[in-house]
N, C-alpha and C positions, 0 to 999 in steps of 0.2 A: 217373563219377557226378557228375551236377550239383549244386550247392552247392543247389538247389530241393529236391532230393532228400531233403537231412538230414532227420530224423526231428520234427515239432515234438514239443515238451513234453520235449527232452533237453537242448533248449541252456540252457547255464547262461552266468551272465555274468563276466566277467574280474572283476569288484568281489568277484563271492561269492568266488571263488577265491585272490585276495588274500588274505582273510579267513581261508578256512579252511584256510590253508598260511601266517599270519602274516607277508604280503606273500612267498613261496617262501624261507622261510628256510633258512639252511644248516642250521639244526639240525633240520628236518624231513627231509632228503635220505633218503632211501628205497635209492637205486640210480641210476648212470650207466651211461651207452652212447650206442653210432650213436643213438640214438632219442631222445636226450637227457634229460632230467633226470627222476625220477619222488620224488614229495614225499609224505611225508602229513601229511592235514590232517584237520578238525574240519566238519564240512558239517551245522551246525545241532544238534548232539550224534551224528552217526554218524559215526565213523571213513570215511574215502576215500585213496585213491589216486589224485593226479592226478599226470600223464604231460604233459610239458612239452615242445615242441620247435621248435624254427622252420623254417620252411619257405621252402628256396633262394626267392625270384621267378625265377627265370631256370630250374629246374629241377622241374618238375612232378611227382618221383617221391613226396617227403617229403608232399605233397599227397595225391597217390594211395594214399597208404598210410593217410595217416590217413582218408579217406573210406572207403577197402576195409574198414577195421577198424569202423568206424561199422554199414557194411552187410553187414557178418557177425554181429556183435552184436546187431544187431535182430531179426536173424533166425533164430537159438538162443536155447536156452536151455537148459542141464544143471548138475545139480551140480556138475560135474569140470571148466566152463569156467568160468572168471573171467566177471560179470556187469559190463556197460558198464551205467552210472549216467549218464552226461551227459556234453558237448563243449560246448569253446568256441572260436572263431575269434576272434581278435584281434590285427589287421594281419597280419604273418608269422607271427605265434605259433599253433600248435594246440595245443590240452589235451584230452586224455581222462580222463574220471572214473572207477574202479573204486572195486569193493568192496573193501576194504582188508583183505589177508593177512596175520597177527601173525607169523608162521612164517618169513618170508623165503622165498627160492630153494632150490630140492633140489639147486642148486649152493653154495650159502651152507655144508651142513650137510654135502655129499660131500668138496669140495675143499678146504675153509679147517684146514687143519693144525692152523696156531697157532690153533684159536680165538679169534681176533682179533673175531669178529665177535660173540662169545657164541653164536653156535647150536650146540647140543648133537649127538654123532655121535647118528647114527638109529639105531635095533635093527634087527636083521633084520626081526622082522615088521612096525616103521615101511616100511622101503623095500618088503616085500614088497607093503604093504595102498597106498601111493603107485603103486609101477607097475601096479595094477589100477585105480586111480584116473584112473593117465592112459591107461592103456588104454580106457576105460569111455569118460572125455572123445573121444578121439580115432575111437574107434566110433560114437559118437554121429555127428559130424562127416561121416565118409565114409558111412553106413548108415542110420540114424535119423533122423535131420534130415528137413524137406522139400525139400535140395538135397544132392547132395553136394560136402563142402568138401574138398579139401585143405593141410592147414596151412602145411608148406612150411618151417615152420623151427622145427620141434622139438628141445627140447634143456633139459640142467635149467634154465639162466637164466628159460626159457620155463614152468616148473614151478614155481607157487608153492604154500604151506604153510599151513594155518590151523594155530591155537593149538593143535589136538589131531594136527597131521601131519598132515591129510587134504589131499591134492591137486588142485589145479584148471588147467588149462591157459590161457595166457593167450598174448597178442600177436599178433593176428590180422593183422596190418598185410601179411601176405604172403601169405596166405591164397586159393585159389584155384577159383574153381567149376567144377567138371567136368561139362560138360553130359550125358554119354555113361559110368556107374557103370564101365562094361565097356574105353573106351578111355582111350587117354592123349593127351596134347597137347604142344604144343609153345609154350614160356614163354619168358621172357628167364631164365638163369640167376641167384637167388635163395636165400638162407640164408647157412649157416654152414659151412665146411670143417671136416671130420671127419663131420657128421653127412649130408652130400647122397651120395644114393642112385648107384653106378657109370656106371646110364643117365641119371641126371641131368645128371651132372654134365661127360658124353662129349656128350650130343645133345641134351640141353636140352626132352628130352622126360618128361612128369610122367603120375603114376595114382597113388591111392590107395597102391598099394606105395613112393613114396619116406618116407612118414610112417613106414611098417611099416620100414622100413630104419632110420631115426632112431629109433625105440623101441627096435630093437635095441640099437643103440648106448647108448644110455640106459641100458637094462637091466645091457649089461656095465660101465657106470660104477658104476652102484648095487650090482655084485658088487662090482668090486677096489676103490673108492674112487679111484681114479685118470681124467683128465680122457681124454679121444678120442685127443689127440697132444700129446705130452712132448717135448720139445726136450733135456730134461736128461739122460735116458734113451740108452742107446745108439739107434745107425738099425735095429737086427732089432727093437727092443720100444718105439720110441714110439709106435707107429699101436697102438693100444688093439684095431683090429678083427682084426686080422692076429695079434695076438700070443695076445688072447684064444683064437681059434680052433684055431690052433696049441696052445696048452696043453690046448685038450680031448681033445687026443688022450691024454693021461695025466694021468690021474685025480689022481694026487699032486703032476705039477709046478702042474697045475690049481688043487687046492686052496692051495698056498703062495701063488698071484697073488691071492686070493680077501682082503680089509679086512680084516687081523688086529685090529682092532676088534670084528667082528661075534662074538655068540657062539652058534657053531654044537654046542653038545656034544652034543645029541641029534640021532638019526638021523632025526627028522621034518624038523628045520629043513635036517640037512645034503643029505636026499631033494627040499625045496623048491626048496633053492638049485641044485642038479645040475638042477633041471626047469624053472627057470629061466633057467638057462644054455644048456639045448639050447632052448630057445625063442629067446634071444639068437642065437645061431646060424642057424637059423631062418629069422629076421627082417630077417638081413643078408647071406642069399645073394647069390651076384652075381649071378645073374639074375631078375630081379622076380617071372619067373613060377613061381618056385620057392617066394615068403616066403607067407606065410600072411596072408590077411583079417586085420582086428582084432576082429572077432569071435571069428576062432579064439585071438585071445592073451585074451584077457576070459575063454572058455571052460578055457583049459590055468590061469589062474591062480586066475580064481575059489574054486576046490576047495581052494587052497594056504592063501588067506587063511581060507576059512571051516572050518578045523581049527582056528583059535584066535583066531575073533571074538569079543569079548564080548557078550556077552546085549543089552547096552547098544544095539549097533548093529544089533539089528533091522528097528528102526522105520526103517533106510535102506534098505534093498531095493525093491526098485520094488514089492513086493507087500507091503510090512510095515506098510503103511498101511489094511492090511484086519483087522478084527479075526477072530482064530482062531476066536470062537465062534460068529462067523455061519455059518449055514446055505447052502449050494452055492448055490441060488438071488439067496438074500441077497446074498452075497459077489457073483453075477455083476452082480445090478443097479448096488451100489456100484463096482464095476469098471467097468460103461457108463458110469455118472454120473461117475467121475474122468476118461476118455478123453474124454467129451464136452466137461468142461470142461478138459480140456489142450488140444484144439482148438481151442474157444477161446481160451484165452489166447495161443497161438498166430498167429493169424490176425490180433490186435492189430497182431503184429509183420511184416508185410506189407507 
């Protein structure tokens, strides 16, 4: 994508960005990685998320990522993805702006033992009502959308948290357009080891099922609490996929691997989590065409969460925005009139 191409009306300038990350102070520091620095800041009274990183000149990739992520963002929009607010180019440096997540990582809150970080262990139905979240994002993505994307590097770091736990998918920077819903292609290899799909990671060929394969994964972390691969761990039970799978063969060695954190005493929650589990399973077959769409994961959880949503979250359903007392006809005009204008706003981003 050509630098022509940015979007106008998103660039922000390095001066705002100064400002509202107090010249990128360390005590704003958010999170590090390959991708480098992410800060937050103050953008005129609203909380953001700016994404800081520099860009080899000799090396084109760090470039292309950040333009790929520009032109996916512009182009969705869901509750369950992170929303791009602005970029800035300044010499080598790129910045990306988000909406800023108080929650941190569904790796911050899985893996951090010592609570070193202050995030608090999630409940069960937190993780449960998150991987419908990122299920819901990641459907969007492949099915919903006006293209299909494939994300390519899913995984909790890539899962962030608003203030109430709700989920949003973010880091599109590897993100991939499949022209053909039905085939797959052929990529430079891409992600993170533990969570790239067998055919991936052998032939370097991608389809919507390597995301299904990495929510697996995802899945069986949000069960035991433990990371994809442990080093510390003997070699039969570091690989998280192998081990987990193996344990479901019995029911009880099963349930010992399961976050003795969680509290399962009732047989709803522990009916959830066993259906959750073979969904994990599932989702990390080894051969692609055995995992299930993510529609089909949206549909086996959906039912899990909605046994113990509160009243509260109705007005989030895609149809909660209708009020119950209109009359059938009623309701479908107002139904036309929202789709018309989700179209529109849509077609904005073009």
């Amino acid at each position: 994508m050509d630098t022509t191409c940015l979007i106008r009306g998103m660039h922000m300038s390095i001066e705002s960005l100064r400002n509202a990350t107090e010249n990128f102070s360390e005590a704003n520091v958010l999170g590090r990685g390959g991708f480098g620095v992410v800060y937050k800041g103050n953008l005129n009274g609203m909380l953001v998320a700016v994404k800081r990183s520099e860009c080899d000149p000799v090396s084109k990739k760090g470039l292309q990522e950040f333009r790929a992520e520009i032109d996916v963002l512009t182009k969705v929009r869901h509750r369950n993805l992170v929303a791009l607010l602005g970029y800035c180019e300044n010499g080598s440096e790129r910045l990306l702006v988000y909406e800023y997540m108080s929650g941190g990582t569904l790796g911050d809150h899985l893996f951090d033992q010592q609570n070193s970080s202050g995030h608090k262990q999630l409940t069960w139905m937190q993780r449960l009502t998150i991987a419908l979240d990122v299920a819901r994002g990641i459907e969007y993505l492949h099915s919903l959308a006006q293209e299909t994307f494939i994300h390519r590097d899913l995984k909790p770091s890539n899962i962030l948290l608003d203030g109430e736990m709700r989920a949003k998918v973010s880091d599109f920077g590897l993100v991939k357009l499949a022209a053909d819903r039905e085939k797959s292609v052929m990529t430079r290899l891409a992600g993170t080891f533990g969570y790239l799909a067998p055919e991936y990671a052998i032939t370097g060929k991608i389809s919507t099922k390597v995301d299904v394969y990495a929510f697996g994964v995802i899945l069986m972390e949000i069960i035991t609490g433990r990371k994809v691969l442990d080093d510390s761990l003997p070699d039969d039970e570091s690989h998280l996929v192998t081990c987990f799978r193996r344990n479901l063969l019995d029911r009880d060695r099963f349930m010992k691997s399961v976050d003795p954190s969680l509290d399962l005493s009732d047989n709803e929650s522990r009916d959830a989590l066993l259906e959750m589990a073979d969904l994990a399973r599932h989702c990390t077959a080894r051969e692609h065409i055995q995992r299930p769409d993510m529609s089909h994961c949206v549909n086996r959880l959906a039912p899990l969460v909605d046994k113990w949503r509160p009243t509260s979250y109705a007005e989030e359903d895609e149809e909660g925005d209708l009020d119950s007392g209109l009359e059938l006809s009623e309701k479908l005009k107002k139904w036309k009139s929202n789709e018309n204008t989700s179209t529109a706003d849509f077609s904005t981003f073009g």
